[in-house]
NUDOFI-927603 format. One record per residue: residue in one letter; residue number from 1; x, y, z of N, C-alpha, C in turn. Coordinates in nm, 2 decimals. Each point is the difference from the previous one (the first is absolute). Example, Ala and Ser with C-alpha at 12.3 -4.5 7.8 and 13.67 -1.06 7.14 Angstrom:
[pt A,1,[1.32,-0.57,0.78],[-0.09,0.12,0.00],[0.09,0.12,0.00]]
[pt S,2,[-0.04,0.11,-0.07],[0.09,0.11,0.00],[-0.08,0.11,0.08]]
This chain:
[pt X,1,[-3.39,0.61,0.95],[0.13,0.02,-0.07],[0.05,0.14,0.03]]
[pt X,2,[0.15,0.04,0.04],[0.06,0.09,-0.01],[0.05,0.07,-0.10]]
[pt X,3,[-0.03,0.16,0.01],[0.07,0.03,-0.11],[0.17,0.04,0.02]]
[pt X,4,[0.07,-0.01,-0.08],[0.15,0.09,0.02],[0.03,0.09,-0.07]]
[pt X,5,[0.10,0.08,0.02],[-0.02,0.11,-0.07],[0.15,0.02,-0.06]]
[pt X,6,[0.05,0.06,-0.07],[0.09,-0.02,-0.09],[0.05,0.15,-0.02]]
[pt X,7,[0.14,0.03,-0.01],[0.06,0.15,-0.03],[-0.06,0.00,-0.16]]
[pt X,8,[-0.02,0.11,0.00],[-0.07,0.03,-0.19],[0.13,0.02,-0.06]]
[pt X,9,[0.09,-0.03,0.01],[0.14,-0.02,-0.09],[-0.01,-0.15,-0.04]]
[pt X,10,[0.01,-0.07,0.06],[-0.04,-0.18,-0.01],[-0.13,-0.05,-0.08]]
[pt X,11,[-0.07,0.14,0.05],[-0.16,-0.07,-0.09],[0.00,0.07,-0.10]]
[pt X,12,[0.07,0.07,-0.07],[0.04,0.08,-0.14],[0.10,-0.13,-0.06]]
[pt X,13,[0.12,-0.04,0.08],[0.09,-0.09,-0.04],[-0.11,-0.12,-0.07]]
[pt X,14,[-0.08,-0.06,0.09],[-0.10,-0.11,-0.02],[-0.07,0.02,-0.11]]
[pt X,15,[-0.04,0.08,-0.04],[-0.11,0.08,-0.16],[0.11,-0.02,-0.08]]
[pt X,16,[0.10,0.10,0.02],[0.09,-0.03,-0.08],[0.04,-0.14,-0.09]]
[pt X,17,[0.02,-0.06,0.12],[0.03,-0.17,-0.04],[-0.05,-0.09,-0.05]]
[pt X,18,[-0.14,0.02,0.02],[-0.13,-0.11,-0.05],[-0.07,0.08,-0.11]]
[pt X,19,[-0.05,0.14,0.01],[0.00,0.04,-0.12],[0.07,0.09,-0.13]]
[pt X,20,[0.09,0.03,0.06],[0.09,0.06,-0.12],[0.13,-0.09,-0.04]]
[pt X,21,[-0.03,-0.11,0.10],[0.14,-0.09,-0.01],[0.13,0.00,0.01]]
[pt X,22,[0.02,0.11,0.04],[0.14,0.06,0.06],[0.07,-0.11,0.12]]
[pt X,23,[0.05,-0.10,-0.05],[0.04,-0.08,0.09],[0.17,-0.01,0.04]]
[pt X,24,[0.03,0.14,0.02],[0.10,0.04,0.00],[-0.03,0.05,0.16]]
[pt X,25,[-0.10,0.00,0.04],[-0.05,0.05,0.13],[-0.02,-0.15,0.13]]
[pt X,26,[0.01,-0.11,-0.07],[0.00,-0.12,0.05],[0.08,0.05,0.15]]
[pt X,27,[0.16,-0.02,-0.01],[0.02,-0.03,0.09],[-0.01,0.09,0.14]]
[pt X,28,[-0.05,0.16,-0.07],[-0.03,0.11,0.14],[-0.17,-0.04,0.03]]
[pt X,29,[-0.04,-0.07,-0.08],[-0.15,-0.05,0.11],[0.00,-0.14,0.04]]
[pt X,30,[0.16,-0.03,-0.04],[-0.03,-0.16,0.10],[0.07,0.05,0.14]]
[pt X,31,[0.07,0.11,-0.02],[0.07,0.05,0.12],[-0.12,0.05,0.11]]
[pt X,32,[-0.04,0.12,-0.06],[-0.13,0.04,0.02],[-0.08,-0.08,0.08]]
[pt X,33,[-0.02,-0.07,-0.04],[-0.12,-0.18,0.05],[0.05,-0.06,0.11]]
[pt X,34,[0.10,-0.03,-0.01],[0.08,-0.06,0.13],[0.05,0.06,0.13]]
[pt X,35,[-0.01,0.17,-0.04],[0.02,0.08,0.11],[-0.16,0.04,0.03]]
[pt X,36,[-0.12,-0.02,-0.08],[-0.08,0.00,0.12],[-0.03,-0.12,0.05]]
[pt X,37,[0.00,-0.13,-0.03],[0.00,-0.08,0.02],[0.04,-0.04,0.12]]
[pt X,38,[0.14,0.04,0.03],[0.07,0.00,0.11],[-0.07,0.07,0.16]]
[pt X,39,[-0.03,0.13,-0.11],[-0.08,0.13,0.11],[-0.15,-0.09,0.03]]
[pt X,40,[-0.05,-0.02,-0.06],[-0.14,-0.09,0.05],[0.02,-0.14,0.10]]
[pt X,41,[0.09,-0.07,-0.04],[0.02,-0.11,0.10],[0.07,0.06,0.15]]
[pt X,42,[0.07,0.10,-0.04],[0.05,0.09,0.18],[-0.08,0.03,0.04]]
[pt X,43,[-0.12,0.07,-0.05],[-0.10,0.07,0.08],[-0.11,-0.13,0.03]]
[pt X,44,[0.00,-0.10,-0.10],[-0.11,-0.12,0.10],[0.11,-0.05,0.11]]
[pt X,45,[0.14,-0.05,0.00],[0.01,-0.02,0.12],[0.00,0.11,0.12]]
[pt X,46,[0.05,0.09,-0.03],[-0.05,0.14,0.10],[-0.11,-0.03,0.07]]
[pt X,47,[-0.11,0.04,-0.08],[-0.18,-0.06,0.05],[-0.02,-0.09,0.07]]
[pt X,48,[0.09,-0.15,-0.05],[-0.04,-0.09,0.08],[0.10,0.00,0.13]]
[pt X,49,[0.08,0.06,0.01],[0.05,0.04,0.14],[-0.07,0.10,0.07]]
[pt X,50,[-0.06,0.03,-0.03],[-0.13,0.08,0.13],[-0.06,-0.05,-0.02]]
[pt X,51,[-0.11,-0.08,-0.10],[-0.15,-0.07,0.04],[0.03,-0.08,-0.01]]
[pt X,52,[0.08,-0.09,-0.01],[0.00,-0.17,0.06],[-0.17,-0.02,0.09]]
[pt X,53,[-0.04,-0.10,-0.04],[-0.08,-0.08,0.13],[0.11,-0.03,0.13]]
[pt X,54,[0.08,-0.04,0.00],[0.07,-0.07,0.09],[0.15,0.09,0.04]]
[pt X,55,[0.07,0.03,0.12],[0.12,0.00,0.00],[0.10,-0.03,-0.05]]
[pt X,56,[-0.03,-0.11,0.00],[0.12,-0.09,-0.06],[0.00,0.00,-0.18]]
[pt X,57,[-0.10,0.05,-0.09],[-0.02,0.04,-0.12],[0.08,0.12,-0.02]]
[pt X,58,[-0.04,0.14,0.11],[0.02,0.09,-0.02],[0.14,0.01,0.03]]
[pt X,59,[0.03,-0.08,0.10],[0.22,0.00,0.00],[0.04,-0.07,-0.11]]
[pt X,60,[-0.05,-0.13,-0.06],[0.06,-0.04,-0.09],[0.02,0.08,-0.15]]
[pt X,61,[-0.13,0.09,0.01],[0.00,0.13,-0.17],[0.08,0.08,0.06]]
[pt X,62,[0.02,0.05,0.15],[0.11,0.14,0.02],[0.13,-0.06,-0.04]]
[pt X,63,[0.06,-0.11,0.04],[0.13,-0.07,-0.04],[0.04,0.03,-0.14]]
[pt X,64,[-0.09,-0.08,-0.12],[-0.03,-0.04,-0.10],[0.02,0.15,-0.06]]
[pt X,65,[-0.08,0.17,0.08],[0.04,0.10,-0.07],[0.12,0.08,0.01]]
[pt X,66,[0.04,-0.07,0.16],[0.13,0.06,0.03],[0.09,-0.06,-0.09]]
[pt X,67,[0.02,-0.17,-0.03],[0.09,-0.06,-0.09],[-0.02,0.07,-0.15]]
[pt X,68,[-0.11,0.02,-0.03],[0.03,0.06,-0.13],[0.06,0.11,-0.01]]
[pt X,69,[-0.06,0.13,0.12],[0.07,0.13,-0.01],[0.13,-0.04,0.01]]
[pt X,70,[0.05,-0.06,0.08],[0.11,-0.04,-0.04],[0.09,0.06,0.18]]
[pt X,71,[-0.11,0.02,0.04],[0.07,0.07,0.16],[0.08,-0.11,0.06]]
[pt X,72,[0.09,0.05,0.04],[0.12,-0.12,0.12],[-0.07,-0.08,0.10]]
[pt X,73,[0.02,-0.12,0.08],[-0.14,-0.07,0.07],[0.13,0.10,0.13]]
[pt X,74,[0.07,0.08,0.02],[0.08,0.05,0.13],[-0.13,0.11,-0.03]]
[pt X,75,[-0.06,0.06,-0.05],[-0.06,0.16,-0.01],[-0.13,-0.06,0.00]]
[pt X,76,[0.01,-0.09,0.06],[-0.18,-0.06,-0.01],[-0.11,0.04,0.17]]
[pt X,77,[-0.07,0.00,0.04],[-0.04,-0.02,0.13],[-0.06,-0.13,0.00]]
């Protein structure tokens, strides 16, 4: 199991939430959540564009992180 790690603004928001019940903080840790969320699934496709077993793995995750960065397929090699 991996661990992840969290800005200590988020994991103060999170205490906040669950034990003081300040659920006024809801929707800056669903934001929170979803932007690392985002950042964690970029960096496994990243990874899997260099370690692929296969070529054809490893072009199909570089595509996959180019389409999400969002780069032009003209600015591509």
């Amino acid at each position: 199991m991996n661990n992840i790690q969290i800005s200590k603004k988020l994991f103060w928001d999170l205490l906040e939430f669950h034990l003081l019940e300040k659920y006024e903080k809801g929707d800056d840790i669903q934001k929170a959540l979803n932007e690392k969320l985002d950042r964690m699934v970029m960096h496994d496709i990243y990874t899997k564009s260099k370690t692929a077993a296969t070529e054809e793995e490893r072009e199909k995750a570089r595509k996959e992180y180019l389409d999400r960065v969002g780069m032009h397929p003209d600015f591509r090699w």
